[in-house]
KOLROLUM-652348 format. One record per residue: residue in three letters; x, y, z of N, C-alpha, C in turn. Coordinates in steps of 0.001 Angstrom, whole numbers, plus 500000, padded with zeros to 6 digits. Each point is the difference from the previous one (the first is absolute). Layout:
BEGIN
ALAXYZXYZXYZ;...
//
This chain:
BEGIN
UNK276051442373838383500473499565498684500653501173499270;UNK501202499692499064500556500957499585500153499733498515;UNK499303501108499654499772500193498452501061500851499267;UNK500231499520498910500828501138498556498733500176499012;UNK499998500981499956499295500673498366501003500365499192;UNK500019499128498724500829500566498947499111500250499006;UNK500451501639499450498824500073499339500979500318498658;UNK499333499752499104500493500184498577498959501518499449;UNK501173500633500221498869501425499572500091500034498189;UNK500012499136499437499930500173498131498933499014499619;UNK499453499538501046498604498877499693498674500798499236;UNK499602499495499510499015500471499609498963501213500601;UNK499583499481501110498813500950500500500864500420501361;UNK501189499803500406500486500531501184500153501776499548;UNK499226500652501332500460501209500032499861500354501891;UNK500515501344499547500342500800501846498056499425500551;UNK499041500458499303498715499732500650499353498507500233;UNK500739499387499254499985498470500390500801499439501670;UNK500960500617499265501360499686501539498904500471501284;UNK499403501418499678499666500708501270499025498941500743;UNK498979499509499121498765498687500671500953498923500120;UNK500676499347499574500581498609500127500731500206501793;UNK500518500798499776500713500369501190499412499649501241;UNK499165500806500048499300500474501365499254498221500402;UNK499387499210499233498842499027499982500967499254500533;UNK501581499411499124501000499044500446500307500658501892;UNK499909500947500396500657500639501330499095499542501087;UNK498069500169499220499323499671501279499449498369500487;UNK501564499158499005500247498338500400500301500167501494;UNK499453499471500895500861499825501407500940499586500187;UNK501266500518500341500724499138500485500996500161498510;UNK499753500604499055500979499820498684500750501646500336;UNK501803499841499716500470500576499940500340500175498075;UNK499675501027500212500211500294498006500928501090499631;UNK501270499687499233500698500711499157499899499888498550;UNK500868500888499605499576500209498631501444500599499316;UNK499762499370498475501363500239499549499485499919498093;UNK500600500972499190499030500544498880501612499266499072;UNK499647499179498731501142499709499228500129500665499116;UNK501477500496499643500279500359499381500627499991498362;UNK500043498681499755500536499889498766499401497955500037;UNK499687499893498574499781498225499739500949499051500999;UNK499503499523500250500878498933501514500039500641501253;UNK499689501125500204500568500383501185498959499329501246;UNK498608499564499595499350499025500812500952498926500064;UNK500282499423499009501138498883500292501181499716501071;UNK500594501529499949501108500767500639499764499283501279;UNK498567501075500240499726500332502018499583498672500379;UNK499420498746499464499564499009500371501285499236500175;UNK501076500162498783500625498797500261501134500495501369;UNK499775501323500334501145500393500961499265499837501394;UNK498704499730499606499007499696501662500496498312500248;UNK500193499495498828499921498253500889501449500204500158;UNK500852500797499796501703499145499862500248501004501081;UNK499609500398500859499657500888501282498811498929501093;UNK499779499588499552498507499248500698500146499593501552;UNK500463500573501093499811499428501074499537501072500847;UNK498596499772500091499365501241501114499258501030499137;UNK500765500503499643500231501383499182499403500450498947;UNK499456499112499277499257500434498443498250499453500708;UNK499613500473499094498747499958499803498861498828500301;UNK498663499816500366499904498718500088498920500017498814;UNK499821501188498797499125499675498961500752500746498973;UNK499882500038498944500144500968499081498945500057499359;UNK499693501494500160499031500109498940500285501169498845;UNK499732498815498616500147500535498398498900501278500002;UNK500276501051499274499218500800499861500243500324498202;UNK499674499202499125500064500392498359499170498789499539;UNK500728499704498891498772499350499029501034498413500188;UNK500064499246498801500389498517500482501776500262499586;UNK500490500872499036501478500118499738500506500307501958;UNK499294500801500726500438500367501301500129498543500797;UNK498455499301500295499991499050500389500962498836499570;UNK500462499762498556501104498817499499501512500713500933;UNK500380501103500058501378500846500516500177499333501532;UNK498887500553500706499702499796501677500245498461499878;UNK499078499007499011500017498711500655501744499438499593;UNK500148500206498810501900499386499987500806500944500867;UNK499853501081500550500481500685501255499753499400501000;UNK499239499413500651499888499062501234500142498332499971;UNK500004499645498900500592498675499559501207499981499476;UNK500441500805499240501591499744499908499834499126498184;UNK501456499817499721499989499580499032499449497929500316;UNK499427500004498439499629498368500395501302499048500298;UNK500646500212499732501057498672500020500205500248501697;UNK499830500937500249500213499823501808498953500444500705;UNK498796499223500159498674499839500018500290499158501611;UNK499687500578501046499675499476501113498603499978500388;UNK499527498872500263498476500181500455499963499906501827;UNK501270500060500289499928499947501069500013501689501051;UNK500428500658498430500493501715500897499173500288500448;UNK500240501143500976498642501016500379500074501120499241;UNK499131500652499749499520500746498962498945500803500394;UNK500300501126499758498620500480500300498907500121499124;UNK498694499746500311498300499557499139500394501200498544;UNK498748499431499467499741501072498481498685501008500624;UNK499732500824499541499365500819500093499435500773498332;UNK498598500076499434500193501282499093498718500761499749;UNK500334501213499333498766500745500205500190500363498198;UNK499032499781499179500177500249498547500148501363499625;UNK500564500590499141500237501007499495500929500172498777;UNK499769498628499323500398499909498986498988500130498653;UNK499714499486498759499181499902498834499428498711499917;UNK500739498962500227499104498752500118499487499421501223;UNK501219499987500813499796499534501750499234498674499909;UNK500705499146499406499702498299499961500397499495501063;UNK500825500527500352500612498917501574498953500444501264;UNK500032501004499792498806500836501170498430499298499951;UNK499085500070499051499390499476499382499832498475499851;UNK501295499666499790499816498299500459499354499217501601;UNK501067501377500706499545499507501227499287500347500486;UNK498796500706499559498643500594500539500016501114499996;UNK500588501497499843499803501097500303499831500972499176;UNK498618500525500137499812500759498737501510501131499366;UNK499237500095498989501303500894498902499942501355500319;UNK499340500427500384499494502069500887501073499659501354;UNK501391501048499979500868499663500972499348500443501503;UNK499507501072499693499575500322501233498749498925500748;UNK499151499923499250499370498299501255500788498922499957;UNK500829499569498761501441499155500614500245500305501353;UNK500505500939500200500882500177501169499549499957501130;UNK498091500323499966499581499439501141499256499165500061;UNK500054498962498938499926498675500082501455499297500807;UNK501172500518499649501247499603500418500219500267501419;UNK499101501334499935500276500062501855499186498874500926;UNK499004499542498986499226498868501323500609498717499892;UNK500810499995498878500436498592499946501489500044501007;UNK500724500801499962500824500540500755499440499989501655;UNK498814500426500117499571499884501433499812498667500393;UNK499659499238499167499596498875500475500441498921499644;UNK501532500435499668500462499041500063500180498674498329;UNK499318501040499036499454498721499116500795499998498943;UNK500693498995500052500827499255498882500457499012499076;UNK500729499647498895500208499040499462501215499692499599;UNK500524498476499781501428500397499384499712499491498361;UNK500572500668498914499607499515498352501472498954500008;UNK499452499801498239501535499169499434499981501434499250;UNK501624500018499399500249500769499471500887499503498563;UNK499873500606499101501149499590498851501177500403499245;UNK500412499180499711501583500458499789500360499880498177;UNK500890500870500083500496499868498523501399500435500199;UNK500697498728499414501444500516500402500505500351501021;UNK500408500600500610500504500445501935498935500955500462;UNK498862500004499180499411501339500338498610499171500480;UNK499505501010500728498224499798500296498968500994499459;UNK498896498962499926498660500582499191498802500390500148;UNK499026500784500768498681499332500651498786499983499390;UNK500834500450498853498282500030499080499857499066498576;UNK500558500737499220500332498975498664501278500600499386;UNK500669498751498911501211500741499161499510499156498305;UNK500558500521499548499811499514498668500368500220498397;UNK500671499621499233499793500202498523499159500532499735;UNK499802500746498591499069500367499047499190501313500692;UNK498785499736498882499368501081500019500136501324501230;UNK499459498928500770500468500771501941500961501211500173;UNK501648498865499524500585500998500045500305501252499007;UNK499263499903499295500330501096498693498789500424500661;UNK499034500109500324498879500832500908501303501129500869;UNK500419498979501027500740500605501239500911500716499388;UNK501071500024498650500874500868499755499329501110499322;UNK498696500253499605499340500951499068499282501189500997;UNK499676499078501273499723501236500818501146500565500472;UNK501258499390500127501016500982501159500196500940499004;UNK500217499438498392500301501158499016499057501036500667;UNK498960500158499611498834500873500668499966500542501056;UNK501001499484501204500149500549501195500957501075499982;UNK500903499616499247501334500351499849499621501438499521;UNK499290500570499401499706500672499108498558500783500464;UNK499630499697501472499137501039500724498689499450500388;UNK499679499187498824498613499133500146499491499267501280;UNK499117499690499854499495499517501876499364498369499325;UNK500477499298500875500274498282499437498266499746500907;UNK499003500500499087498510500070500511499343498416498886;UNK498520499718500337500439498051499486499536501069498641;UNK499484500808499739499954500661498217501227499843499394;UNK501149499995500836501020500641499586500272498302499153;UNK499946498826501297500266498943499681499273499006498667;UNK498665501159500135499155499066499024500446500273498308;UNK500592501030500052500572500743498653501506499549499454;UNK500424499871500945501306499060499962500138498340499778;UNK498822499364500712499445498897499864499856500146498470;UNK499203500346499510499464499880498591501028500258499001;UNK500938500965500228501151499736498932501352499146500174;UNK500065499523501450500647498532499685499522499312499602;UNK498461499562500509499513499197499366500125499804498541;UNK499694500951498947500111500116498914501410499441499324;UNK501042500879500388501475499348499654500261498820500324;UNK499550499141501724500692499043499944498962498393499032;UNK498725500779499540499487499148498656500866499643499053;UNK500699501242499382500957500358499192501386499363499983;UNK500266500128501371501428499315500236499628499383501014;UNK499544498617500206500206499541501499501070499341500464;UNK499579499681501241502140499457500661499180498582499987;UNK501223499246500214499504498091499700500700500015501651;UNK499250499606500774500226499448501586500052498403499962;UNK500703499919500534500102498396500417500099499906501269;UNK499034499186500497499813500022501670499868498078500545;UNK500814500161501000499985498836500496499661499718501382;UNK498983499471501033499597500459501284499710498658500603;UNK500323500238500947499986498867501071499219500423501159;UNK498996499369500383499299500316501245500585498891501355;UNK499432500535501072500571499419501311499840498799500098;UNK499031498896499145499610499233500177500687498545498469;UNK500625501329499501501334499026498934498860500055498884;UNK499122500417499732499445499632498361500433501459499588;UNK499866500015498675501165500594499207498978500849498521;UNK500354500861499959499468500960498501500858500441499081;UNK499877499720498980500744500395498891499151500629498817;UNK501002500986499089499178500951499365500785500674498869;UNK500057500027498756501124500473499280499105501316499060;UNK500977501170499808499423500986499207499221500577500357;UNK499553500188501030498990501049500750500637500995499714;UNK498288501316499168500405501663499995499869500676501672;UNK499559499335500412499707500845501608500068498835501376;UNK500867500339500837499733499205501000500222500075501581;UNK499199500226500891500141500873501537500064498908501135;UNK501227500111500873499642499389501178499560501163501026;UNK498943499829500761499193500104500902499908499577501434;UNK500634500999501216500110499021500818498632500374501195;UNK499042500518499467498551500349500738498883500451499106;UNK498831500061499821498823499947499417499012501149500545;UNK499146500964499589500131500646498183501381500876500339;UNK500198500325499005501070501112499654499086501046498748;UNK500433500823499583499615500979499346500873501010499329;UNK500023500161498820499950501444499513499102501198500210;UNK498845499777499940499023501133499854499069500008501422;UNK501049500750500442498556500197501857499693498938500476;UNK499016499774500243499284499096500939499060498920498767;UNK500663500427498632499294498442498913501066498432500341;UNK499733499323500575500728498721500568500146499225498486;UNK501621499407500428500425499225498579500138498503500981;UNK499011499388499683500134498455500569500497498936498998;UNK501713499930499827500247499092499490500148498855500540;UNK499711499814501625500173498620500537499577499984501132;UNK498290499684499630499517500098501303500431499115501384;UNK500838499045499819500725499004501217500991501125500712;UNK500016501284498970501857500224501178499534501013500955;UNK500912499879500889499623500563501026501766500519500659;UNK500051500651500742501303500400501302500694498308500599;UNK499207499160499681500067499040501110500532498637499039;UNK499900499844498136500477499115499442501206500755499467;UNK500695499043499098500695500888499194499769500491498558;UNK500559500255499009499910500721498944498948499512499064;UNK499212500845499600499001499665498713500496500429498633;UNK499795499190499325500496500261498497498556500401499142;UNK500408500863499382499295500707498823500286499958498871;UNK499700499161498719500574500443498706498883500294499351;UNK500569500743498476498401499710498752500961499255499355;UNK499434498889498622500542499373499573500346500923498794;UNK498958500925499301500064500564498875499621501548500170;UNK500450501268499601498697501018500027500249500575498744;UNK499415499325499162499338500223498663498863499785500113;UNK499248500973498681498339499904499884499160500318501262;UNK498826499636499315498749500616501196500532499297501741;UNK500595498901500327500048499895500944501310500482500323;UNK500683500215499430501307500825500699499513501328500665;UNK498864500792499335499763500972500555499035499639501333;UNK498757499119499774499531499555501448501026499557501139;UNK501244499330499481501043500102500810500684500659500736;UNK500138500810499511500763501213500206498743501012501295;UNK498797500097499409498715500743500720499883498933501522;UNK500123498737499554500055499299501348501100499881501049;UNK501348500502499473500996499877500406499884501794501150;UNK499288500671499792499494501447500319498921499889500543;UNK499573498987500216498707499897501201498409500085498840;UNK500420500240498655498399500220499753499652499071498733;UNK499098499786499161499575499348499558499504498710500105;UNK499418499848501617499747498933500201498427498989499801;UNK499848500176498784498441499313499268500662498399500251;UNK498944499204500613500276498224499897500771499903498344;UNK499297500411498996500398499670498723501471500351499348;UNK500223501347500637501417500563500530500809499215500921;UNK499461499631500641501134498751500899500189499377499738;UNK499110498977499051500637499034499089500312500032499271;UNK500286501165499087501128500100498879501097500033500610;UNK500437500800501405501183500514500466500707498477500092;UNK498944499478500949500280498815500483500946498756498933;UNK499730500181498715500581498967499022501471500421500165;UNK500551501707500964501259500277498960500500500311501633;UNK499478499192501035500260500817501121500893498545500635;UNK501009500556500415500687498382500871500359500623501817;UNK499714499083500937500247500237501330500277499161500770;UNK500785500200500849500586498813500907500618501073501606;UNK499665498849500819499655500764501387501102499279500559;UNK500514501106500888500890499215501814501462499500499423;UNK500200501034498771501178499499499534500842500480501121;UNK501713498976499937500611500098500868501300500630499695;UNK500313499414498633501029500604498986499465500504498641;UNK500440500598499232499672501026498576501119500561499489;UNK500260498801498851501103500765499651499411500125498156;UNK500230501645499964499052500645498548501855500211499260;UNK499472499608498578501312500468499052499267501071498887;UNK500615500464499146499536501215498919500652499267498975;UNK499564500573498632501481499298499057500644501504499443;UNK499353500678501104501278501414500124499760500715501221;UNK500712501207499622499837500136501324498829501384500293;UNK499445499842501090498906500554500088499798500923501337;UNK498749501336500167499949500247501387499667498611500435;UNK500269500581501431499488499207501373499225501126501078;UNK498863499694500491499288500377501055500374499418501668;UNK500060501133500733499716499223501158498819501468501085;UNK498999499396500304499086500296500963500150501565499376;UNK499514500045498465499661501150499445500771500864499550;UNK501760499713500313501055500697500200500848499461498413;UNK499971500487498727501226499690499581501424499261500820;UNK500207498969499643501219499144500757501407500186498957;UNK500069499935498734500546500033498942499484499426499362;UNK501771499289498923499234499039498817500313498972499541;UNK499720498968500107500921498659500322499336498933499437;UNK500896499070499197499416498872499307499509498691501056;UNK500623499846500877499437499370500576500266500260501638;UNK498788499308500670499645500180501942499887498709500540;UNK500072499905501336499497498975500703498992500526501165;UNK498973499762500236499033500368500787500008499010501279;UNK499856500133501289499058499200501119499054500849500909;UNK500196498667501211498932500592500838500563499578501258;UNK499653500918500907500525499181501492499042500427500562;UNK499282498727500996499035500439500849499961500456501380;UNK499123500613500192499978500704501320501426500675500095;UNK500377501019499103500864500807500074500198501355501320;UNK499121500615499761499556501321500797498766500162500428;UNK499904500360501503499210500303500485498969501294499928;UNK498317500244499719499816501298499533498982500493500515;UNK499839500802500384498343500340501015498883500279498236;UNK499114499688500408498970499865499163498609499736500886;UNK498614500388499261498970499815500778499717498792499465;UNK498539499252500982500360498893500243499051499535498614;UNK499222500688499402499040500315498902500453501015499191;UNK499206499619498613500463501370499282498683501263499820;UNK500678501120500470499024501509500025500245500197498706;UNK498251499929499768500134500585498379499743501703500177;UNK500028500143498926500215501604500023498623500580500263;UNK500114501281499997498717500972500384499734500530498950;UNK498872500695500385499316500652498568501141501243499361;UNK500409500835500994500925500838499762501404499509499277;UNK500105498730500579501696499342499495499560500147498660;UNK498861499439499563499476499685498336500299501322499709;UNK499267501120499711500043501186499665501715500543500312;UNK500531499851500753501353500747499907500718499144498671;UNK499497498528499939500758499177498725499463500633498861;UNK498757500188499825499441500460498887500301501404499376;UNK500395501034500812500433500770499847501941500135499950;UNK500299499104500545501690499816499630499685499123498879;UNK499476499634499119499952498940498846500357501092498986;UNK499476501001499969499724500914498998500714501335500163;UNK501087499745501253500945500978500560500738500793498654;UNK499654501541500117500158500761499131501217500305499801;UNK501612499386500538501198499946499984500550499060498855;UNK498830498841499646500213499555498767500575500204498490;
//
């Protein structure tokens, strides 16, 4: 089997002493031939993937494996799929592959593998040995693809407040996110955006929704800001339906803020869930999503600032890409905890 490592050396926790263990564990796969290729500038995962399929006979790879956080993983997957409007499910392609080394690592994480890259990777090597895989749906917005979530509101004023912060030396650690969290939160009380969302699931029943301050499609279950605290806005979704919708109806007053704490994985008292619950709307396996603003607003995609646009159209196509994953999910070790606990409070802050 013949492997690509693309590694995104600006990820979060990627460094030379990471590379040195990842390396060696992926080599003692039997039978896997492994190269490696380091990007250099935003897209350039995009670049090498999309020049492996439009080359594709013999010659490229029979895995790729992502080495960053989920902005790496969204690049690689519209690099081996191509733009949507010319969406063959018939191409060959070579599998997904990833090893986390990003700040959130939701896509990684979705599919079972702890968030500490280095037992990733040799979790990845047994799944790789043996063969063990899956194919997801994946989602689309506009010509583009998605594998985690995109969305209006709060989210994305989260996602543009850390790159400020990146931009500027800071290390995108979930402290970093939880501090940023809290002063969008605050402003978009102040000013919220009015979403209008209209969704159709596979099965033709239909959701409608006018003036929403916040609202996320979701195309896998938990996702996260902060480490390993899980944000379950829809416990039905999975890799395997399509899109889950997330709105709050209001976040004013005491439950805007339990909102907001639940929307972050915490505040979860029964009595707390049912306040959330009065202001919380969800709808599963959507097929289409089309969100309007009554201006124009960021947009998120899979953590990445997208721009800023009054209005999107969202889907889903199933069984898009093929992806090695274990066949269960490895929860983390005592050590994974402690390396989080100690990057929570990462003194680069």
């Amino acid at each position: 089997m013949r492997a690509l490592l693309i590694v995104n050396p600006n990820s979060t926790s990627q460094n030379q002493a990471l590379f040195s263990k990842v390396v060696p564990t992926l080599r003692a796969v039997p039978g896997l031939e492994l190269k490696a290729v380091f990007t250099h500038h935003p897209g350039h995962a995009r670049e090498i993937c999309a020049s492996l399929v439009d080359g594709y006979a013999g010659q490229s790879p029979d895995v790729v494996i992502a080495v960053g956080g989920d902005g790496t993983v969204n690049e690689v997957i519209n690099g081996l799929l191509g733009p949507v409007d010319a969406y063959d499910a018939d191409r060959s392609i070579p599998r997904l592959a990833v090893i986390p080394t990003g700040s959130a690592n939701v896509f990684a994480r979705a599919l079972g593998f702890p968030a500490e890259p280095v037992y990733a990777a040799e979790v990845l090597a047994r799944a790789l040995a043996g063969g063990q895989s899956r194919t997801i749906d994946v989602g689309t917005w506009g010509n583009e693809w998605f594998a985690v979530n995109a969305g209006f509101g709060i989210d994305a004023d989260v996602i543009a407040g850390v790159e400020r912060a990146r931009r500027r030396g800071f290390a995108a650690t979930p402290l970093r996110y939880w501090r940023v969290a809290v002063r969008a939160w605050r402003k978009t009380r102040k000013h919220p955006p009015r979403i209008d969302v209209r969704a159709t699931d596979r099965e033709g029943n239909t959701f409608e929704a006018d003036a929403l301050p916040l609202c996320i499609a979701s195309n896998t279950n938990p996702w996260t800001f902060l480490g390993p605290v899980p944000v379950v806005t829809n416990p039905r979704n999975s890799f395997d339906l399509g899109l889950g919708l997330f709105a709050l109806s209001k976040l004013s007053g005491i439950g805007g803020v339990l909102s907001m704490m639940h929307l972050v994985g915490l505040g979860r008292a029964p009595w707390a869930n049912k306040l959330v619950a009065r202001r919380t709307l969800t709808f599963d396996d959507a097929m289409k999503v089309e969100l309007r603003c009554d201006d124009e607003r960021r947009f998120q995609v899979d953590g990445e600032l997208a721009g800023v646009f009054r209005s999107i159209t969202l889907g889903a196509v199933p069984q898009a890409i093929e992806v090695f994953a274990p066949e269960e999910e490895v929860k983390p070790t005592p050590i994974s905890k402690l390396r989080w606990v100690i990057g929570f409070f990462d003194v680069r802050i």
